[in-house]
C-alpha positions as CSV (number, residue, x, y, z in Angstrom):
1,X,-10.3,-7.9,-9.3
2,X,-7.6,-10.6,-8.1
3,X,-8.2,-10.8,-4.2
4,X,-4.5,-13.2,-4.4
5,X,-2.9,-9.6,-5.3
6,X,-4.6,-7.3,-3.3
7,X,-3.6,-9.6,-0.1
8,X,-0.3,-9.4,-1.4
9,X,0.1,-6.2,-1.7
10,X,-1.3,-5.3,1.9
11,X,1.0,-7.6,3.0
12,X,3.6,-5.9,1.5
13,X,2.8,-2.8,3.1
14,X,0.3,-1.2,0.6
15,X,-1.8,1.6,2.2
16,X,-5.8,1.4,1.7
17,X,-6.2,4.7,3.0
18,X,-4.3,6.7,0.6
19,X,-5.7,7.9,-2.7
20,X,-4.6,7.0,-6.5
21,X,-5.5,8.1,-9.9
22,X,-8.2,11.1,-10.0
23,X,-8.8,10.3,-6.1
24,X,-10.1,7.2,-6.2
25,X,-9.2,5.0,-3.3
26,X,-9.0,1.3,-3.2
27,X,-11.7,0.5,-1.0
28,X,-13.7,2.3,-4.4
29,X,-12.2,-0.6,-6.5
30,X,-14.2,-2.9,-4.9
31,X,-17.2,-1.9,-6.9
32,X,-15.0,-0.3,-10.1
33,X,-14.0,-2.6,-13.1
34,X,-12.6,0.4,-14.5
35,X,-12.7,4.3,-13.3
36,X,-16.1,5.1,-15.0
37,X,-17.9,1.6,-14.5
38,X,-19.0,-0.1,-11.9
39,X,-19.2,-3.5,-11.6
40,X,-20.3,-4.5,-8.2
41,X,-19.9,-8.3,-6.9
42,X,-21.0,-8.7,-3.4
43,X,-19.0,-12.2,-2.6
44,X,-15.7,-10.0,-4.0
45,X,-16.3,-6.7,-2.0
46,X,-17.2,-9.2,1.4
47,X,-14.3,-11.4,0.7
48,X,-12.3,-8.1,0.5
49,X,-13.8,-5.8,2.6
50,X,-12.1,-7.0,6.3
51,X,-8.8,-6.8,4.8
52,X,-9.0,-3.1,3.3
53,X,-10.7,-2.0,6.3
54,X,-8.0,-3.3,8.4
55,X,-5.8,-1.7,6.6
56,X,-7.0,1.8,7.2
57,X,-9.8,1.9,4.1
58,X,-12.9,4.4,4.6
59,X,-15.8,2.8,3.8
60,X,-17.6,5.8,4.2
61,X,-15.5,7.9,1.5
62,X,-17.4,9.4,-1.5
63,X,-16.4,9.2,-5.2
64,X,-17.7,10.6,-8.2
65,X,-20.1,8.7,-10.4
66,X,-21.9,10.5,-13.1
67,X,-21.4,13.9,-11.6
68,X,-22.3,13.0,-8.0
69,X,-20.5,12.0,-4.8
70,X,-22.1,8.5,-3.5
71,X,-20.7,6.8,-1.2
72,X,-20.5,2.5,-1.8
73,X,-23.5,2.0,1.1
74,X,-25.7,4.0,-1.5
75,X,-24.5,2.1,-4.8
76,X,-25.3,-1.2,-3.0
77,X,-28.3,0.0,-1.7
78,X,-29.6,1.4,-5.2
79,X,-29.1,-2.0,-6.2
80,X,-31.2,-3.6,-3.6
81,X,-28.0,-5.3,-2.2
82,X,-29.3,-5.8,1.3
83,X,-26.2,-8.4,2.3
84,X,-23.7,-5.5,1.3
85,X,-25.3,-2.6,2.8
86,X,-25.2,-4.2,6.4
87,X,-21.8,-5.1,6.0
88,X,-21.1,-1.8,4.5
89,X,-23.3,-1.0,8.1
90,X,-20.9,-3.3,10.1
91,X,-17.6,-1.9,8.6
């Protein structure tokens, strides 16, 4: 949740396309506070977003929540987070 780091560590070379614990990848820790809860703030995830995708993130890439696949276009869009779901769109 510290955009300072994850800059950092892209900068460093950290892949976004690779996956980490149980899967997850870190274009999903945009809308995880921890593995099995989801926090999702839109000005984080936009501020973020660019920089993961540049850096090879799938924005499109399922993960499990409560026994299904979603994808983070159909989190934000449960939500009614218009704003995210188009720049999911624009991704």
């Amino acid at each position: 949740r510290r955009a300072d780091l994850v800059r950092a560590l892209l900068a460093a070379g950290a892949r976004a396309d690779t996956a980490g614990p149980e899967g997850t990848l870190a274009v999903h820790w945009l809308f995880l506070k921890e593995r099995q809860q989801y926090d999702i703030r839109g000005d984080f995830v936009a501020d973020l977003l660019p920089d993961l995708v540049k850096a090879g993130a799938n924005v499109s890439a399922p993960f499990e929540w409560d026994g299904q696949q979603v994808t983070m276009r159909e989190l934000a869009a449960r939500h009614g987070m218009v704003e995210l779901v188009q720049l999911i769109d624009r991704s």
